[in-house]
C-alpha positions as CSV (number, residue, x, y, z in Angstrom):
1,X,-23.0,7.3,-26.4
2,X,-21.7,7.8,-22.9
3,X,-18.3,9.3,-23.5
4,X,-16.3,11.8,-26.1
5,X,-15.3,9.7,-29.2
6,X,-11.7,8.7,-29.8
7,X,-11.5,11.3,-31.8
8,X,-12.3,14.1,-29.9
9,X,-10.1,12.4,-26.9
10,X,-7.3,12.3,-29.5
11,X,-7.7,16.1,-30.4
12,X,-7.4,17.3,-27.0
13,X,-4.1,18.9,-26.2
14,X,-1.8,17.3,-24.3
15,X,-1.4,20.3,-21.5
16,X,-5.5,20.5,-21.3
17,X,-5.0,16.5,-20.9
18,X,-2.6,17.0,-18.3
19,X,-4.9,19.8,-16.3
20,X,-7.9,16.9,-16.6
21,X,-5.7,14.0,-14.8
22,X,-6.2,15.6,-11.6
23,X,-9.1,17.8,-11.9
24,X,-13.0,17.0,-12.0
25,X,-14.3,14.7,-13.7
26,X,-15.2,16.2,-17.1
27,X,-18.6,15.6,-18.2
28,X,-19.9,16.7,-21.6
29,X,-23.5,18.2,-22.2
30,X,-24.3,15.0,-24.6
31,X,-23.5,12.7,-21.7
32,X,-25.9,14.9,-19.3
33,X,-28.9,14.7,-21.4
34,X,-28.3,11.1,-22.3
35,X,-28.1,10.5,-18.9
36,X,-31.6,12.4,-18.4
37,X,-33.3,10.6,-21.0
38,X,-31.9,6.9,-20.1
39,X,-32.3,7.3,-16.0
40,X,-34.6,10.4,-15.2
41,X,-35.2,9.1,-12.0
42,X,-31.4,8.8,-10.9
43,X,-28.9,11.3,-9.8
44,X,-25.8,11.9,-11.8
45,X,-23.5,9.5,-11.0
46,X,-19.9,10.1,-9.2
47,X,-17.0,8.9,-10.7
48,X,-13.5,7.8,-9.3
49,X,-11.7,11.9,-9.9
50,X,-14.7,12.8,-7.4
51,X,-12.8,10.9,-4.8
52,X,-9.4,10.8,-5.6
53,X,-7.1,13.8,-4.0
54,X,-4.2,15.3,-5.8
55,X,-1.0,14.3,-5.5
56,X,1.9,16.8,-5.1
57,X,3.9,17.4,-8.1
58,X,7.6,16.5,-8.1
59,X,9.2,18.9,-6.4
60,X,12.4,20.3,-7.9
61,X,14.4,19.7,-4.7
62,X,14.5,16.7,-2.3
63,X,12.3,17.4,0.4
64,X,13.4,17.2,4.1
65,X,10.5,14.5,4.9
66,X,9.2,11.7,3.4
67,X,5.0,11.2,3.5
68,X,4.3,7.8,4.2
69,X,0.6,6.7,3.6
70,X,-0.1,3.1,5.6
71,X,-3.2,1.3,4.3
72,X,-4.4,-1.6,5.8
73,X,-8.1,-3.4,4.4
74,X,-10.1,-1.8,6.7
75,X,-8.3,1.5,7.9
76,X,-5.9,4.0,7.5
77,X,-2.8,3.1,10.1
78,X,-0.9,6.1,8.7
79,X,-2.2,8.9,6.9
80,X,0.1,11.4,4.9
81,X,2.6,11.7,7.5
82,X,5.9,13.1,7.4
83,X,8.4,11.2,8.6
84,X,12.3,11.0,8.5
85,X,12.5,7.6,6.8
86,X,10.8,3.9,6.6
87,X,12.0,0.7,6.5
88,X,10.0,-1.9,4.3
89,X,10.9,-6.1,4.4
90,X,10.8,-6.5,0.7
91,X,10.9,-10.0,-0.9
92,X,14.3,-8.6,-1.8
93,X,15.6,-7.8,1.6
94,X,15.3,-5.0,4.1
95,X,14.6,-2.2,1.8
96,X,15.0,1.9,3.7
97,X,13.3,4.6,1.7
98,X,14.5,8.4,2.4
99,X,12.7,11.5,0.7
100,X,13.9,11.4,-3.2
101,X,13.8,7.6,-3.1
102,X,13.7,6.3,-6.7
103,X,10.7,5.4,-7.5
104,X,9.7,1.6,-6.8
105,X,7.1,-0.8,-6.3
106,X,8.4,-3.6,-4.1
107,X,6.2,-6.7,-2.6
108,X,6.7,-7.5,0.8
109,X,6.7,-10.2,3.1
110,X,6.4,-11.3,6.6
111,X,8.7,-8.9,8.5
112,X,8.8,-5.7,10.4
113,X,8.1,-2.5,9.1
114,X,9.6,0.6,10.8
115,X,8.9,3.9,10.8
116,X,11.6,6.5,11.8
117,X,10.8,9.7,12.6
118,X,13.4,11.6,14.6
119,X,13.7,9.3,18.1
120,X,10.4,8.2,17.6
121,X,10.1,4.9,15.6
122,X,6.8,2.9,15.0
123,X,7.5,-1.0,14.3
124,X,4.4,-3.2,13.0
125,X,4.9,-6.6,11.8
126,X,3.1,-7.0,8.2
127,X,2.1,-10.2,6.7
128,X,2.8,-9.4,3.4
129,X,1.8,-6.3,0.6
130,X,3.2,-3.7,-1.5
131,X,5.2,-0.8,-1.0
132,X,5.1,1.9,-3.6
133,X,7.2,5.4,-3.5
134,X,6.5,7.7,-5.6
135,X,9.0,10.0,-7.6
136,X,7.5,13.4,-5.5
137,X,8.5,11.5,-1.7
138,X,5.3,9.8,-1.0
139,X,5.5,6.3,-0.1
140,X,2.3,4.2,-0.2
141,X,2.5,0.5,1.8
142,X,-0.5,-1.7,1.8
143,X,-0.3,-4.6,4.1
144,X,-2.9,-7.4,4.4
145,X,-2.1,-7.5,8.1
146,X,0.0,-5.7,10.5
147,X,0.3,-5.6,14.0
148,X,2.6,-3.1,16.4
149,X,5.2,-5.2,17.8
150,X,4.5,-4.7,21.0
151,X,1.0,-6.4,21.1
152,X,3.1,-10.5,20.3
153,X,3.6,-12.4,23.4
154,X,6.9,-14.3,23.1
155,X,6.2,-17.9,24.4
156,X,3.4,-17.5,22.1
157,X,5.6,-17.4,19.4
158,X,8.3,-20.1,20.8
159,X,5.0,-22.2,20.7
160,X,3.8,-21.4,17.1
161,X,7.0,-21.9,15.5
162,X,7.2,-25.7,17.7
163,X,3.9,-26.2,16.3
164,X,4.5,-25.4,12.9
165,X,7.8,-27.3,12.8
166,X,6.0,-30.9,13.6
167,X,3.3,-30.4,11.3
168,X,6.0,-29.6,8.9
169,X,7.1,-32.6,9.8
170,X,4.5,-34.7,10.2
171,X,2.4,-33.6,6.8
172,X,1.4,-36.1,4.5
173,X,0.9,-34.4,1.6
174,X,2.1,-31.3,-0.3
175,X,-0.9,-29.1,1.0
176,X,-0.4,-29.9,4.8
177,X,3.6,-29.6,4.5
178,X,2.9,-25.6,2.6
179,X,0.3,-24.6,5.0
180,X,2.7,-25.5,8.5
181,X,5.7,-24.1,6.4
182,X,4.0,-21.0,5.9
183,X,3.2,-20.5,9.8
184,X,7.4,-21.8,9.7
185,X,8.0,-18.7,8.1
186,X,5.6,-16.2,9.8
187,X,6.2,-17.2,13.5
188,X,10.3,-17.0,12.6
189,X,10.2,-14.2,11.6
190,X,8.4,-12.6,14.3
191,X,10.5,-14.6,16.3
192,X,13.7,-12.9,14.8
193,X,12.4,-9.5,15.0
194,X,11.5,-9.6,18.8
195,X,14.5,-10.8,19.7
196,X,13.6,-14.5,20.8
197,X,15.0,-17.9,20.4
């Protein structure tokens, strides 16, 4: 009732299909007046292409830059900036992505992430998230958390990763032993990346 049969969907060519993926949101006369007659009262609605933004297309050379995108929950850290490089800490290991990376989607976990752009470079420690690049040189990370390095105190983290270590010790069941070896993890590695012992 709300949307263009199968058929119809299936009949569209596939360069008019391609044109829609980015464009408006394509919205058929039937669907207005349903609308109309269903909810009178209520504007049309918006749908996801109303706030989505195109993407570049693949370019047929590599570009010079690469546009890095960093999303946290709550806020943009990074917004379509070009830089020289990143460097993600994948579940795999230290991953660097340059412009005309392959695409990938790697997960990542507690580590730093670094952002190189010339002699300026940006280094936030992430609690864990995806990175996706893209095949055009855009590189999207999501972290749950992150933090510029610069904002840890270091006997802080001397003291978590005591902490964690004798509750790691001292659990007394599987639950209290994951938990403190979770804060293991995170605290050393925030240890290694400042430097600390």
């Amino acid at each position: 009732m709300f949307s263009r049969s199968f058929a119809e969907v299936a009949a569209t060519s596939s360069s008019e299909k391609q044109e829609k993926v980015f464009g408006e949101a394509q919205v058929t006369e039937k669907f207005k007046a349903d609308w109309k007659t269903i909810a009178p009262n209520f504007d049309m609605p918006k749908f996801p292409s109303n706030f989505m933004e195109v993407r570049p297309p693949v370019p047929s050379t590599i570009p010079a830059k690469l546009t890095v995108n960093f999303v946290l929950p709550s806020q943009y850290e990074i917004k379509a900036k070009q830089v020289d490089y990143v460097i993600v800490p994948a579940t795999s290991g230290q991953m660097g992505v340059l412009p005309g990376h392959v695409p990938t989607i790697a997960e990542l976990k507690p580590g730093i992430l670094s952002v190189h752009d010339g002699t300026d470079v940006k280094q936030y420690f992430v609690s864990s998230g995806f990175a996706f690049v893209h095949a055009n040189s855009v590189a999207d990370i999501v972290a749950i958390e992150a933090v510029p390095l610069d904002r840890f105190d270091p006997d802080e983290i001397r003291r978590g990763v005591q902490e964690y270590t004798q509750k790691m010790n001292s659990a007394k069941d599987d639950l209290e032993k994951a938990e403190a070896q979770i804060g293991v993890e995170v605290h050393s590695a925030l240890q290694y990346a400042l430097g600390i012992a």
